[in-house]
RONU-684672 format. One record per atom (N, C-alpha, C, CB): z, x, y. Coordinates in steps of 0.001 Angstrom, whole numbers, padded with zeros to 6 digits, always signed. Glycine has a CB too. Example, Ala and Ser with C-alpha at 12.3 -4.5 7.8 and 13.67 -1.06 7.14 Angstrom:
# RONU-684672
+007800+013190-005690+007800+012300-004500+007800+013200-003300+009046+011308-004473+007080+012850-002250+007140+013670-001060+007870+012900+000030+005725+014084-000598
//
This chain:
# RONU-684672
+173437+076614+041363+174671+076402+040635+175502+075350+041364+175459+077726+040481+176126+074474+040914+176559+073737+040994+178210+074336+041119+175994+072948+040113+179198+073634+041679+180770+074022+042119+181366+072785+042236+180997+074865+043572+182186+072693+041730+183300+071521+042272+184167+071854+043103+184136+070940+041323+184634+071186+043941+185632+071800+045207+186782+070821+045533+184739+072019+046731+187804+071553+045479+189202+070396+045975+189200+070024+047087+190640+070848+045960+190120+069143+047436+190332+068663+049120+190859+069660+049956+191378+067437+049354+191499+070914+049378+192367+071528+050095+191446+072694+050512+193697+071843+049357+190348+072871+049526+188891+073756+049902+188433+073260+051132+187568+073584+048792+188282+071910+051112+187401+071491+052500+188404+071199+053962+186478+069848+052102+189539+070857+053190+190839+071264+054487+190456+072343+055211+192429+071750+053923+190741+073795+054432+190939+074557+054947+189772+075088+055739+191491+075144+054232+188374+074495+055511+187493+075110+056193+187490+074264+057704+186116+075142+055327+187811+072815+057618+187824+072197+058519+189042+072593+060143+187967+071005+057710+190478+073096+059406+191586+073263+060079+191452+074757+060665+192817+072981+059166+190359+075713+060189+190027+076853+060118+191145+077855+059775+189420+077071+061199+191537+077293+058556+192769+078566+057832+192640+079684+057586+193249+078454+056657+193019+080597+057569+192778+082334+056848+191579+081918+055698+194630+083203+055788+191331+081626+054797+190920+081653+053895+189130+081410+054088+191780+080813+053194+188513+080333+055248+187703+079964+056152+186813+080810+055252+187976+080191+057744+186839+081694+055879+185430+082859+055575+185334+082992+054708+185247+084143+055915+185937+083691+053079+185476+083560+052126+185083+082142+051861+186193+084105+051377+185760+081375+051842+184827+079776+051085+183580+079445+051777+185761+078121+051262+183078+080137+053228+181977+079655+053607+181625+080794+052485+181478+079563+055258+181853+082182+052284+181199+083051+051642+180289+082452+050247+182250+084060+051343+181403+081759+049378+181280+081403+048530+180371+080392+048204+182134+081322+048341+180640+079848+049311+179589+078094+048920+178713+077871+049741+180355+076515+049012+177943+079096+050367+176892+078835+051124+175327+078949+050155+177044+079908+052386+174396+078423+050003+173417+078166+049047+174040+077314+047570+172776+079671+048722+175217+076757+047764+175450+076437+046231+175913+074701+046728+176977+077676+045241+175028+073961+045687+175368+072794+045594+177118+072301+045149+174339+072403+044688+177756+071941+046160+179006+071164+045916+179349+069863+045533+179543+071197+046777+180129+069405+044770+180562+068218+043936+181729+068550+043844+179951+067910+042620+182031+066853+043914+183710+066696+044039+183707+065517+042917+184477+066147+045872+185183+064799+042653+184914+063513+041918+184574+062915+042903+185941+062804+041129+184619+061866+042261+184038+060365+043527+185723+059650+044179+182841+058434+042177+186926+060415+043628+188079+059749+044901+188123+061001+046106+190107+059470+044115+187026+062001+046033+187184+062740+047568+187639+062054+048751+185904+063231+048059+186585+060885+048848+187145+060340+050621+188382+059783+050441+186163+058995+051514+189049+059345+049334+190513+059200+049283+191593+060218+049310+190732+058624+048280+191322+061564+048686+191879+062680+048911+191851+062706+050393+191251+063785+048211+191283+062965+051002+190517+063644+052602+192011+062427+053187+187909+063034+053241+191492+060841+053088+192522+059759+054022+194079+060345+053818+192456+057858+053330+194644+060772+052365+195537+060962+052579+196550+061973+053201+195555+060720+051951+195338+063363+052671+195856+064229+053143+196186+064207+054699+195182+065112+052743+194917+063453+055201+194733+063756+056768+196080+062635+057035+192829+063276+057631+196829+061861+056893+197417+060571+056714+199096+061379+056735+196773+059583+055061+199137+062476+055857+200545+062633+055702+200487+063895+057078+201138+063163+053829+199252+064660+057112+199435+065839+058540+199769+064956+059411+198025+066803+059204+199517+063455+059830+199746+062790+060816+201095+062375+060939+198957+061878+060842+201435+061663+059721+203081+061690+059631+203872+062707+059322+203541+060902+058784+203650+064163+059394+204596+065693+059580+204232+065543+061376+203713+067673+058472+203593+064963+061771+203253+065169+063370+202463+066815+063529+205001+065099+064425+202217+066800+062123+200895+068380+062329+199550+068188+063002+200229+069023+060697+198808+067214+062814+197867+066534+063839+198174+064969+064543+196510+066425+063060+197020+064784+065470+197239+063782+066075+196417+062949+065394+197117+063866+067374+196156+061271+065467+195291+060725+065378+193329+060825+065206+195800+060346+066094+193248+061760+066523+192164+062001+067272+191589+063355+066557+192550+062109+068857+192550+064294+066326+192744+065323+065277+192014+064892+063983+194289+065548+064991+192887+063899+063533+192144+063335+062043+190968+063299+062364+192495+061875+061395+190147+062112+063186+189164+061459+063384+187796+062654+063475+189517+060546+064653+188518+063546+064020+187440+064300+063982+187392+065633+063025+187244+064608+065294+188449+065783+062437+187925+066315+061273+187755+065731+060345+188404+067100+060883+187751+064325+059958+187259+063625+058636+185254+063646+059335+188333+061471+058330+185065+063811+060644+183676+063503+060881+183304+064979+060375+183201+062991+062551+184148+066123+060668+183784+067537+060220+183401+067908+058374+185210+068431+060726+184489+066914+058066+184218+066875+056721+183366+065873+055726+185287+066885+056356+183217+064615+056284+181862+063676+056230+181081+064304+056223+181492+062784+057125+180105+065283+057092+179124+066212+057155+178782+067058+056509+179133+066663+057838+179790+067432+055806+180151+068533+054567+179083+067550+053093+182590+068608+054181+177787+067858+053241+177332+067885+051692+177946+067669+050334+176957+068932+051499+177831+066798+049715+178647+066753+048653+178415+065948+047229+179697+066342+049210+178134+066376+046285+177624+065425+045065+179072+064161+044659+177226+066718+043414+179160+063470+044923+180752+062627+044435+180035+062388+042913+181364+060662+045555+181027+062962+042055+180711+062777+040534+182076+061895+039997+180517+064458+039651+181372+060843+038648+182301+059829+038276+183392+060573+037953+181886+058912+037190+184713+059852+037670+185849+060815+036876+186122+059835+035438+187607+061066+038003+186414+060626+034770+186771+060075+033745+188185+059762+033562+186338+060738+032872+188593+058205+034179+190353+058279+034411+190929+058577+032808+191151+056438+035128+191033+057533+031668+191317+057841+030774+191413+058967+030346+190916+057388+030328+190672+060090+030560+190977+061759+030224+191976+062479+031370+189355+062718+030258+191935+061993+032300+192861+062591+033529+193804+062027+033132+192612+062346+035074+193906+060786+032705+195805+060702+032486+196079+061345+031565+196609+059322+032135+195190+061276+030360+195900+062581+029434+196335+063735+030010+195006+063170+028451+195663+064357+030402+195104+065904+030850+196659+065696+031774+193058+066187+031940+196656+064911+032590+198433+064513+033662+199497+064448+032875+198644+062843+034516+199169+063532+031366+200406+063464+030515+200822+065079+030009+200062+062392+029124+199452+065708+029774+200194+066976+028642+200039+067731+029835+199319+067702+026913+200120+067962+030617+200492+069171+031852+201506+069046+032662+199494+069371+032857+201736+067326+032507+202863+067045+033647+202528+067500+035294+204255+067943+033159+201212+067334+035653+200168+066937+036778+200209+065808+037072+198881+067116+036563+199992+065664+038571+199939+064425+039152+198180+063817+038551+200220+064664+041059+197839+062659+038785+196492+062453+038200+195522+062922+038624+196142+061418+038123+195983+062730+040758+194833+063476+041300+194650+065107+041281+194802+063090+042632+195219+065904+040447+195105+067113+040302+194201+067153+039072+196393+067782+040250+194610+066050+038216+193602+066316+037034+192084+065048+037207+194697+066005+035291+192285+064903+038162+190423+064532+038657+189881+065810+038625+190019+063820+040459+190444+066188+038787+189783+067770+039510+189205+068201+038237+191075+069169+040243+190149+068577+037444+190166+069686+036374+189451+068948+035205+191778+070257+035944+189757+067450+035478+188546+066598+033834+186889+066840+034471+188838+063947+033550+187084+066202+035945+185707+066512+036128+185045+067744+035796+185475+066360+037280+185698+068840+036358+184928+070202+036009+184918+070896+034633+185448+071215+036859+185979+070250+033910+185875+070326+032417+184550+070149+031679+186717+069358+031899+184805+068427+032276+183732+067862+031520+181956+067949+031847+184153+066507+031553+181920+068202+032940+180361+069195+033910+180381+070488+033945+180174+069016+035629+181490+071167+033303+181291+072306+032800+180460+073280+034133+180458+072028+031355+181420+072705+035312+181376+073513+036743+181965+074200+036660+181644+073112+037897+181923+075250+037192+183250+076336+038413+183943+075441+039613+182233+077871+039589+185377+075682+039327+186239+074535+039925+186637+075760+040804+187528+073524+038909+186602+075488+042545+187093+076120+043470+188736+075401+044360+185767+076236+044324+189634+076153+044283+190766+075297+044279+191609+076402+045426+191523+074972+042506+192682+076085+046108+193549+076986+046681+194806+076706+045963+193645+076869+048197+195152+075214+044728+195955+074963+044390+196449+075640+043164+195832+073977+044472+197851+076480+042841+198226+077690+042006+197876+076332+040604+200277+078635+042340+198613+075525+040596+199539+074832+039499+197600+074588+038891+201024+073002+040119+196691+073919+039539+195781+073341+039228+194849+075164+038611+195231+072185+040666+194735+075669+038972+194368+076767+038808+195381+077635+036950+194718+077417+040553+196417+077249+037004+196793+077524+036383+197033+076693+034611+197462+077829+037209+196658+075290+035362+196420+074239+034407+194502+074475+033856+196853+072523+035370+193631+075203+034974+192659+075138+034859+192076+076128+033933+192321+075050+035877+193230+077207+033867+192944+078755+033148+193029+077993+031129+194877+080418+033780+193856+076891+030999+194561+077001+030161+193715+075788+029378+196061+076985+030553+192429+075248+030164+191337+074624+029769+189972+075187+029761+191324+073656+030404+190163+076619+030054+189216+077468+029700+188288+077123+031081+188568+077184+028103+188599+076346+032164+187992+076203+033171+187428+077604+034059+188848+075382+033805+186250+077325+034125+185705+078945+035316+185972+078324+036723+183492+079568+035287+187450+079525+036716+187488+079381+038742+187290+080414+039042+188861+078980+039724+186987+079916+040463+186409+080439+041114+187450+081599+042322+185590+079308+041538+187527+082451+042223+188776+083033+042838+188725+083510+044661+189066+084450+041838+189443+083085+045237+189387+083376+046995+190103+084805+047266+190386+082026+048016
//
């Protein structure tokens, strides 16, 4: 089975958050896919922890190598449907990469994010629950 997974899925396994153990639970034997702006998700997120002064530089560097390593199908997105999907939810776009991709591959979308989860219920999306 196939899963799509947010940035904040592979955050948290990398930063080792509470949550850690179930998502290894979850996604161990199961092929993962993301869209194809993951490594742009990953720069920024890791980009703004650096400017809160939550990690260091060196911090980043080596968890983007923790998360590089992390297996991953990058699947196209369909922008034209994500800006819709952003217009009628009033979502940022990169929330609805998420939710067109797994719409439209008709994955189980694994998310820690409420709003995306809640935009995801309301597209008949199967999440995946932590």
């Amino acid at each position: 089975m196939d899963l799509l997974v947010d940035v904040n899925i592979l955050l948290a396994v990398a930063l080792n958050e509470p949550e850690k153990i179930r998502i290894v639970e979850l996604t161990t034997g199961v092929r993962l896919a993301a869209p194809e702006v993951m490594p742009f998700e990953i720069g920024n997120a890791l980009s703004a922890m650096m400017k809160r002064q939550r990690i260091t530089h060196e911090q980043a560097q080596n968890i983007f190598s923790i998360l590089n390593a992390i297996p991953l199908m990058l699947k196209r997105v369909n922008i034209e449907q994500a800006i819709k999907l952003s217009s009628q939810f009033n979502i940022y776009a990169s929330d609805a990469y998420y939710l067109e991709t797994a719409q439209r591959l008709h994955v189980p979308l694994l998310t820690l994010d409420q709003q995306m989860k809640s935009v995801g219920r309301k597209l008949n999306i199967n999440l995946i629950e932590i």
